[in-house]
TORLOVEX-708676 format. One record per residue (C-alpha): residue number from 1; x, y, z; chain. Coordinates in Angstrom, 2 decimals, padded with zeros to 5 digits. Layout:
# TORLOVEX-708676
seq,u,v,w,mol
NUM,X,Y,Z,A
...
***
This chain:
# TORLOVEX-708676
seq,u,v,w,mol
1,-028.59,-047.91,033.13,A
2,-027.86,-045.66,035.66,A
3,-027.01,-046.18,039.32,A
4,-028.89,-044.68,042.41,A
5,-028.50,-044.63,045.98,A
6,-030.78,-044.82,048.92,A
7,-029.88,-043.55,051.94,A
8,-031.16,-043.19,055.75,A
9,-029.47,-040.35,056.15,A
10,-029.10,-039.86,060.09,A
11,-029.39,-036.74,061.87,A
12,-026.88,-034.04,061.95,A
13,-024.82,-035.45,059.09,A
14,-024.37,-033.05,055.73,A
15,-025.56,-033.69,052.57,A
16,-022.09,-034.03,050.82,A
17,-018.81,-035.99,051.11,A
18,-016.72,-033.16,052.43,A
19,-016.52,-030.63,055.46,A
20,-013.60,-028.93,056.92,A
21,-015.46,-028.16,060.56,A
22,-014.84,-031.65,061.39,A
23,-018.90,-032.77,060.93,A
24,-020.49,-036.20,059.72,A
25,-020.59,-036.55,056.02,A
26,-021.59,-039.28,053.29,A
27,-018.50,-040.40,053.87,A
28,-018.55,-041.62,057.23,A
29,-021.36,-043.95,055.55,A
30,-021.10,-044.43,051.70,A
31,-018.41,-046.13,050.37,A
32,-019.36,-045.49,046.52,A
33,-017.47,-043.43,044.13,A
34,-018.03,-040.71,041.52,A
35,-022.00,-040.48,043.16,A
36,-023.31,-037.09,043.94,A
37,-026.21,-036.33,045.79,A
38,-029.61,-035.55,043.70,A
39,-031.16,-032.51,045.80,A
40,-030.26,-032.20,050.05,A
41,-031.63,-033.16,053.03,A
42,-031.09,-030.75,055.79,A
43,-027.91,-030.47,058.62,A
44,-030.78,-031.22,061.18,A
45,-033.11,-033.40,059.03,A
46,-033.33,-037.05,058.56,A
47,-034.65,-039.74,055.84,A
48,-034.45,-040.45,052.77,A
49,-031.34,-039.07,050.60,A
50,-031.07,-040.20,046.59,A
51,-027.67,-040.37,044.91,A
52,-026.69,-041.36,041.42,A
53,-023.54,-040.93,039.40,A
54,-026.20,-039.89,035.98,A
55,-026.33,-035.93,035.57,A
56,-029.74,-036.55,033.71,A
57,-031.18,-038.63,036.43,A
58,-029.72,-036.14,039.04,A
59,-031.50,-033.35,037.11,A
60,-034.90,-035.14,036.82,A
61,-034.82,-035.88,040.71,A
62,-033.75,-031.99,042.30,A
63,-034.82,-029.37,039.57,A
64,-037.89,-027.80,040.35,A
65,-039.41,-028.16,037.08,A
66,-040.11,-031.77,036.79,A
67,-041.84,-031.50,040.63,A
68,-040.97,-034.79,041.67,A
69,-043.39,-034.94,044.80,A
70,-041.42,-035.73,048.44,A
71,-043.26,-036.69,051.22,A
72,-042.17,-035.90,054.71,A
73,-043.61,-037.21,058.41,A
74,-043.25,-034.08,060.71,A
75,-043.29,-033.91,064.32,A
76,-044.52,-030.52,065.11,A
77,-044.60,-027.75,068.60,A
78,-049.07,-028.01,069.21,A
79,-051.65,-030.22,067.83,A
80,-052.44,-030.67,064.44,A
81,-055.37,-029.82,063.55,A
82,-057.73,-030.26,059.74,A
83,-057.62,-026.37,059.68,A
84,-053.79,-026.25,059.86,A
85,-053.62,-028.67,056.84,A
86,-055.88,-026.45,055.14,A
87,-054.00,-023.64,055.33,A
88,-050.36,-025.46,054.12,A
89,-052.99,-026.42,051.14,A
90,-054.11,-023.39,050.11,A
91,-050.65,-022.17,050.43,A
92,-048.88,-019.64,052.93,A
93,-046.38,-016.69,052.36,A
94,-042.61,-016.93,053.24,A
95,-040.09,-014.43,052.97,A
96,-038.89,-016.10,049.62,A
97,-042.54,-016.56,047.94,A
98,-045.74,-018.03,048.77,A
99,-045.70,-022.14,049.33,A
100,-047.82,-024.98,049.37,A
101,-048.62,-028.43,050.36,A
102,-049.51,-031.40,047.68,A
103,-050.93,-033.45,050.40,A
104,-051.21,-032.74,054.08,A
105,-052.65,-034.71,057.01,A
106,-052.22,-035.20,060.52,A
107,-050.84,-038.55,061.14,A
108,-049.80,-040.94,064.88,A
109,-046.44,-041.18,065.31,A
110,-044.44,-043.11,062.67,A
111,-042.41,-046.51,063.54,A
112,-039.28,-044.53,063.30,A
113,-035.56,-045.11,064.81,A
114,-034.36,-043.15,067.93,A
115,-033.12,-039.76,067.21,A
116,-029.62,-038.80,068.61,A
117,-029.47,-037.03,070.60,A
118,-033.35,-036.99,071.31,A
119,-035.77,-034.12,071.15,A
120,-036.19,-032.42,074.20,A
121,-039.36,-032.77,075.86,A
122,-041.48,-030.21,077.57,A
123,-044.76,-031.74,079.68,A
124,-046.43,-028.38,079.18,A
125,-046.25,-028.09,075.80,A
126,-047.77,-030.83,073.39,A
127,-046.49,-032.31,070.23,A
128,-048.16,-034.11,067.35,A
129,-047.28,-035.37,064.04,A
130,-048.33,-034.67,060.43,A
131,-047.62,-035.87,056.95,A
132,-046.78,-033.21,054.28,A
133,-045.80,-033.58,050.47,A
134,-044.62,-030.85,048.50,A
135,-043.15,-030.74,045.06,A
136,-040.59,-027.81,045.83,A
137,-037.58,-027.96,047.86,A
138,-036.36,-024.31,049.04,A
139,-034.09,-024.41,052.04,A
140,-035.49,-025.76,054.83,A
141,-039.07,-024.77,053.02,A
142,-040.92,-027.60,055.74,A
143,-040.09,-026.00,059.04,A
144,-041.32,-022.19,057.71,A
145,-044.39,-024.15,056.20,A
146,-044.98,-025.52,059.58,A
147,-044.25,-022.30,061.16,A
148,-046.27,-020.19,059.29,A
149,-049.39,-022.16,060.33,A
150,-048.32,-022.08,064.09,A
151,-046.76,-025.19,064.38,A
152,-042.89,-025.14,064.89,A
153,-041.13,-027.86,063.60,A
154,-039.02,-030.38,066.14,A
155,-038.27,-033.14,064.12,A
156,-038.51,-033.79,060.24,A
157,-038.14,-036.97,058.23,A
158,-037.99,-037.48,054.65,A
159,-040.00,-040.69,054.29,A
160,-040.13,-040.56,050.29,A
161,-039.20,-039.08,047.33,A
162,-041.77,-039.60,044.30,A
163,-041.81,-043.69,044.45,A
164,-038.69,-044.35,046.54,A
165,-039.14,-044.83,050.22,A
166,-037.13,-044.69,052.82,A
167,-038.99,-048.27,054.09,A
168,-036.98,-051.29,055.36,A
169,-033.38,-049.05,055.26,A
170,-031.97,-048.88,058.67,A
171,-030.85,-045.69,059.45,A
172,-027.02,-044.66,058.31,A
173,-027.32,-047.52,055.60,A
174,-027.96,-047.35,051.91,A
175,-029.65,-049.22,048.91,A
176,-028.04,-049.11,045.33,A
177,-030.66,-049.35,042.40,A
178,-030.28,-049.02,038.72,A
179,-032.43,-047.25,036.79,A
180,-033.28,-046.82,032.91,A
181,-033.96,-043.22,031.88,A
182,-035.44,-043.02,028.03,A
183,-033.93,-040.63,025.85,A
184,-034.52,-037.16,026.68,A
185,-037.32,-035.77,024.17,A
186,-038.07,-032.35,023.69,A
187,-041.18,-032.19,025.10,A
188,-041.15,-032.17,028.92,A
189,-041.02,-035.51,030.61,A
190,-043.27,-036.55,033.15,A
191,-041.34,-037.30,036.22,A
192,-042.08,-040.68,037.85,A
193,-043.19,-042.38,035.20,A
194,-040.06,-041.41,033.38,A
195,-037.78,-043.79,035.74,A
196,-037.97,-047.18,035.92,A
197,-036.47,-048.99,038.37,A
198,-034.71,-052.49,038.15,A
199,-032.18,-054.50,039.77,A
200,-031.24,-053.65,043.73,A
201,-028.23,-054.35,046.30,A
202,-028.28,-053.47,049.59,A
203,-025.32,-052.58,051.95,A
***
């Protein structure tokens, strides 16, 4: 068994245990040891952050070739439209390659927790929300997705990765899981079904 850790992972707090500029870490908020973080979550991003102290598990949840799918609720500069989505799904070109959306959709607003410091409103410019789910995760790939289409990013939340959720954990707190990874076979594993979850704490 393996362990794994959910986290709400607040804005402006890094992705690791460690800074030297003085800036909020894991540490101001997880209290677990030997647990490294399986993939990132942007400076400026919020949501869902896994954990686990199981190199295999970490491997199968951040390397691009098992395409674990992550599903983030964007709020967005404009006003989503079907012909935006359509675009992210047939794919657009960034500096580093061309990208794509899994899934894309405009959305309402999501239930969410106050962002601090909030973003800054304009009354003559308009702002909408969208969900997007990509299998990839180049830096800060979302926000030049969104771009690319016209639609600069304001505010991005990472509301899943492949079957975990970021439901029901309040923001800066964490869930610890275990989970049973089969032995790895040479053929290539399929990602999701590949983990099974099983007993949970919560902190």
């Amino acid at each position: 068994m393996s362990k794994l850790v959910l986290f709400n992972k607040p804005f402006n707090v890094l992705s690791q245990f460690t800074d030297d500029r003085g800036r909020k870490t894991l540490a101001d908020f997880i209290d677990i040891k030997a647990v490294y973080a399986a993939g990132r979550l942007d400076y400026d991003s919020e949501g869902l952050l896994l954990l686990t102290d199981d190199g295999q598990l970490q491997a199968q949840i951040s390397s691009p070739k098992f395409k674990l799918n992550k599903t983030y609720w964007v709020q967005v500069e404009g006003q989503v439209s079907a012909e935006h989505c359509a675009k992210l799904l047939s794919g657009v070109e960034l500096k580093d390659g061309g990208a794509r959306a899994i899934q894309c959709r405009p959305m309402d607003e999501p239930d969410l927790w106050p962002r601090v410091p909030p973003i800054r409103q304009r009354q003559t410019v308009t702002d909408s929300w969208m969900e997007i789910v990509i299998n990839e995760g180049r830096n800060r790939q979302v926000r030049r997705m969104t771009a690319a289409v016209g639609l600069p990013t304001l505010r991005l939340v990472r509301a899943a990765i492949g079957d975990w959720t970021v439901a029901d954990l309040e923001l800066g707190k964490y869930r610890i899981e275990t989970v049973h990874i089969p032995a790895v076979k040479k053929t290539r594993p399929n990602n999701r079904s590949k983990l099974k979850k099983s007993t949970r704490r919560r902190t």
